[in-house]
N, C-alpha and C positions, 0 to 999 in steps of 0.2 A: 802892464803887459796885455791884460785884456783889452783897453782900448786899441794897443797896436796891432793888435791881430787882428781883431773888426776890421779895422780901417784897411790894413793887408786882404782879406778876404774882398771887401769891397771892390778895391782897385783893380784886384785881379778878375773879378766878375765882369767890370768895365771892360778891362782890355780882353776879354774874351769871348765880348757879347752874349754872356749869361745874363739872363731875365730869372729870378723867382717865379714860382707857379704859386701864385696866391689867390688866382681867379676861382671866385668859389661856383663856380659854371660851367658846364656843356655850351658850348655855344650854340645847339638846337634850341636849349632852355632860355635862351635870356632873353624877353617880352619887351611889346612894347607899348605903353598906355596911348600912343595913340590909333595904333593900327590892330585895337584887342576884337578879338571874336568874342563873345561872353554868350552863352547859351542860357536859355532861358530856363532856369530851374522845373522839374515838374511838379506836380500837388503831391503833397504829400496830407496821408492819413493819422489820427491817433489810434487806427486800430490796431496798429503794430507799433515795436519800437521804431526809435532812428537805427540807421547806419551810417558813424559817426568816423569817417576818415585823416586821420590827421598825417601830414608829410612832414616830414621833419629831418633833420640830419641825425647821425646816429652820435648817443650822448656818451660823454665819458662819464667813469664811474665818480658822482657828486658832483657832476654838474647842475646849478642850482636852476639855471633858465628852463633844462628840461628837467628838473624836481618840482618847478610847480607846474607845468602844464600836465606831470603825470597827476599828479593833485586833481585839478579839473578833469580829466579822464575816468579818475576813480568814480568823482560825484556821479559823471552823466553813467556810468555803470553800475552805481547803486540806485539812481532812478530808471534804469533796467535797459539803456539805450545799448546798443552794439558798438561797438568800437573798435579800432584797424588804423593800423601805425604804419604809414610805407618811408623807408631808409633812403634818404637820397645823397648820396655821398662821391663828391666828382673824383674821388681818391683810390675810388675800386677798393676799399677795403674788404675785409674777410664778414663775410655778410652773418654767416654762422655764429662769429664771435662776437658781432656787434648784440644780436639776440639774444646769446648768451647773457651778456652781461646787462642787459633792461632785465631779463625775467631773478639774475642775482641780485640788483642791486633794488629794483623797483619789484619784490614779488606778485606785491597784490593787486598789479595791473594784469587786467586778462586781455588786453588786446590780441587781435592777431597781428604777427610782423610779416611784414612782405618787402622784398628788392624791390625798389622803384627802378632798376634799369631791368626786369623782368615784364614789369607793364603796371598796369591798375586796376582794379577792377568797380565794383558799383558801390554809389554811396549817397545817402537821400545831401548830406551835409560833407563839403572837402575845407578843411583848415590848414590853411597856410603858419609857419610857425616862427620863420625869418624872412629875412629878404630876399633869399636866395630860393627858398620853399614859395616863396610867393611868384616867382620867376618861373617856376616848374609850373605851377596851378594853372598860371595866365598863359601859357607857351601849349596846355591840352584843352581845349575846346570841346573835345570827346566827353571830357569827363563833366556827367550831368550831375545835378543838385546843387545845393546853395552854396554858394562860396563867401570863406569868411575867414581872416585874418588877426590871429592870435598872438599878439603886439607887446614885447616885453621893453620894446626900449626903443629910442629914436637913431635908429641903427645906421642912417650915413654919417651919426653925428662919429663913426668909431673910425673913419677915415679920413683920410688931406683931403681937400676940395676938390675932386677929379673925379675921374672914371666911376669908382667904385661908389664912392657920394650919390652920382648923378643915377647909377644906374637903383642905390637902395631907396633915393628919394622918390623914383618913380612908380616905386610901388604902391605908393599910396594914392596913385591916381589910378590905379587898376578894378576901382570902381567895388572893392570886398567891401563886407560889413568887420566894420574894427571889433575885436575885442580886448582891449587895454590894459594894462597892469597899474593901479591908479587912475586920479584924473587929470594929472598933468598932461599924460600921453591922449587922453581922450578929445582935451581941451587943444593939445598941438595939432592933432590931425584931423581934428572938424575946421579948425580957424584959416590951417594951412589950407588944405585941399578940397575942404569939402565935405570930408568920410564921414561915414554914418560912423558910429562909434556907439560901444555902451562899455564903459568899465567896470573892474569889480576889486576892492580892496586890497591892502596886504594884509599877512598873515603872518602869525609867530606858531611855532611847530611845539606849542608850548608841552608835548609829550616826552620830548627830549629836553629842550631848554627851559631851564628850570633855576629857581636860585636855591640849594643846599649848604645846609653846613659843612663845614670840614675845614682846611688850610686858611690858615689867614690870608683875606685878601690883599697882598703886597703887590699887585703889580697893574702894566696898563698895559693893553694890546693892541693890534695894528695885524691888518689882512693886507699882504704883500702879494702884487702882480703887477710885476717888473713887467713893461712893454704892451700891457695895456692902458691906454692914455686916461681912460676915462674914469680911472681907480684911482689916481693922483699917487700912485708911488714914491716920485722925486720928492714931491710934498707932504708926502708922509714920512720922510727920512728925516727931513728936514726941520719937520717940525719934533721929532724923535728925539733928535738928537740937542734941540733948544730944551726940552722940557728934561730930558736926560740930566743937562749940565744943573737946573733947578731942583730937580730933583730925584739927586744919587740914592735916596733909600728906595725909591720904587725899581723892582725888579722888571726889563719891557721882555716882553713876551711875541713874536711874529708867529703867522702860520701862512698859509698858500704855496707860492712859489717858492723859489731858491733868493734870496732880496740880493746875493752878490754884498759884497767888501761892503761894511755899513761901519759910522763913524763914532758908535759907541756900544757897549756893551749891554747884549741881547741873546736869549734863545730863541733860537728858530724850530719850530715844529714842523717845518715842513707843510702837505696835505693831510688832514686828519680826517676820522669820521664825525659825526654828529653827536655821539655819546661822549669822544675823546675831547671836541671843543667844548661839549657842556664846560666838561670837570676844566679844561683849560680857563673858561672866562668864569669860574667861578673862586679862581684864584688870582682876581682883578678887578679894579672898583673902578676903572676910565676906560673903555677902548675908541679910539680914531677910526671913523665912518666916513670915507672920501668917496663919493660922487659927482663925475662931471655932464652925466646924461643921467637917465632916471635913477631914483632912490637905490642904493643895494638893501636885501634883506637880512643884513646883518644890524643896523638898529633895531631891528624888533629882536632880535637873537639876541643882543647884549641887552636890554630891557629884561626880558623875560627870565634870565640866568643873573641878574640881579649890580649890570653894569652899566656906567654912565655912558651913555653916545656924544661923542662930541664929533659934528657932523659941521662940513662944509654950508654956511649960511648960501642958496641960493633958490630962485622961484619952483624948479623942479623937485627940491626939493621938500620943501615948507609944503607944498600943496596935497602931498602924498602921507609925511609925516608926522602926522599932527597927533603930537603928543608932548605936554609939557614939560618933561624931565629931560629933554634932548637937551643938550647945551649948543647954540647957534655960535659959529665963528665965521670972521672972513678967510677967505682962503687964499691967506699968507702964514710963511712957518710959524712966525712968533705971533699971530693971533690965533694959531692952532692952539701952540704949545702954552699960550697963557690961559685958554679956557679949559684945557687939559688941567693947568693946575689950580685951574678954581675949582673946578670936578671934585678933583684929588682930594684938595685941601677942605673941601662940604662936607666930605663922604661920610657917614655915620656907619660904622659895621653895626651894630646893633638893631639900625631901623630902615636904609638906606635899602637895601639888597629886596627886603620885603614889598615896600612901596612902589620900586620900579619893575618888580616883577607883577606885581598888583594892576599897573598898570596896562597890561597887555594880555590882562586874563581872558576876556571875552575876545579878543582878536584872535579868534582861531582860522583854518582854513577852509573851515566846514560853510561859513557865510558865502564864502568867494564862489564857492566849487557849487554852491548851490545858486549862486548868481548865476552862474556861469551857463550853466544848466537851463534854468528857467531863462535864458538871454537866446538860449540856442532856439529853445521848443515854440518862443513867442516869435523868431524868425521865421521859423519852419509854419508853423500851426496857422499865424496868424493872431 
């Protein structure tokens, strides 16, 4: 019944000449790397801090992309730099509530927030944060000091070859200094375009993830997001539901979105927080890691709470990943679901949980944030 109503909805969208509003842009905003104005940064001093501007779209509450750039934010404020977050959101949302909810969910950020459709104001360094932020940056000319692009993933990879492709692939000819999540990303867009690039690590939040005693661990987990491609959902059902039929004692456990009608039996958690997936993956000895563009950080999250990753075999990933315990598969269901149960079938509770938490002890995010930081001031300084 669901497929019929999609497909109903569609047609009628057809015959009624409805277009979705999915353009993530003003069209004053959207630049273009060949006709860019780029102003020439002015000198900056060490005898003051920076003023450290970052534009970004406004985050939901546990969104991970804007949980590490607040990460970086916090560093360059405990090395006493200033910091200023402008909102730029084509949706006209409630701008009060957007703030609201960075100063509840993220407290120990002291930025100031500001409307980007109120204006801008001065900043020695502006950071671009998506492709759509980088669109804004390159389209004001005004806006003096260093510009430089805060790079979590190969973002036209998240569309069909069109429009929206052409328009996120361009940014990376807009002439910013990269800063990259990994060196996958650092290595695509010097090779591709040119960019200057310097990357900086990932990170396990190993203050929350953690591996503890308590429930026996019976089960395997899987992070569901139905309708984003690059999360492998279909393929994560699929392989779900192969290792399911192999093996009915393990209990499968989902969290994220809503996963919709699945083919075997499963609890869903839903959205959780960070303390509530601790205690979740600590009552599970395998979880499935699907990535089709940069690494997710959830292998370091099931490492660190004492779980197996078994993660999609491919170059973006391996280059970022590098950690021995991960188990590599091709990404097909039943080469999923077969190293799922090699996983499974290794798993030692007695020594297992230790070892792979062991392994991601020194991976904090304090290396990163302080990369990040000293990446900024060696731009700036010279």
């Amino acid at each position: 019944m669901r497929g019929v109503a999609r497909r109903i909805v569609r047609i009628g969208e057809r015959r009624l000449g409805m277009v979705s509003n999915d353009f993530p842009l003003r069209a004053p905003d959207v630049a273009d790397s060949a006709r860019l104005n780029s102003p020439e940064p002015p000198a900056a001093t060490r005898a003051r801090p920076l003023r450290i501007a970052w534009i970004t779209t406004p985050p939901g509450a546990g969104s991970g992309g804007h949980t590490t750039m607040f990460r970086m934010i916090e560093g360059l404020e405990r090395a006493g730099h200033t910091t200023s977050l402008y909102l730029y959101d084509v949706y006209n949302g409630d701008f009060a509530a957007q703030e609201h909810l960075i100063r509840e969910h993220w407290p120990s950020v002291t930025s100031s927030v500001h409307d980007s459709r109120v204006g801008f104001g001065d900043a020695d360094v502006w950071i671009a944060t998506s492709w759509p932020t980088a669109h804004v940056l390159a389209s004001h000319p005004e806006l003096r000091g260093h510009r430089m692009y805060f790079v979590q993933d190969y973002e036209p990879f998240f569309y069909p070859h069109g429009a929206l492709y052409a328009l996120a692939e361009d940014t990376y000819r807009f002439g910013f200094s990269g800063i990259t999540a990994g060196a996958w990303l650092a290595s695509e867009l010097a090779e591709r375009f040119g960019m200057r690039t310097n990357h900086f690590e990932f990170g396990a939040d190993t203050d929350v993830y953690t591996a503890t005693p308590g429930p026996p661990r019976d089960g395997v987990v899987l992070y569901t997001k139905p309708g984003v491609a690059r999360r492998g959902h279909e393929l994560g059902i699929l392989a779900m539901q192969r290792f399911a039929r192999a093996h009915p004692e393990a209990s499968i456990h989902l969290f994220g979105d809503p996963p919709g009608a699945l083919p075997f039996e499963a609890t869903s958690h839903g959205k959780v927080s960070p303390g509530t997936l601790n205690e979740l993956y600590n009552r599970c000895r395998v979880g499935l890691s699907l990535s089709f563009t940069n690494v997710s950080l959830i292998p370091w999250e099931l490492l660190a709470s004492g779980v197996v990753p078994v993660v999609n075999d491919a170059r973006h990933n391996r280059m970022v990943l590098d950690n021995s315990n991960v188990v590599w598969a091709d990404a097909t269901p039943g080469s999923l679901a077969d190293a799922m149960g090699r996983a499974w079938d290794a798993y030692r509770i007695d020594s297992t949980p230790g070892a792979l938490s062991s392994s991601v002890a020194g991976a904090t995010w304090e290396d990163p944030s302080r990369a990040v930081t000293a990446h900024i001031e060696r731009t700036v300084f010279g």
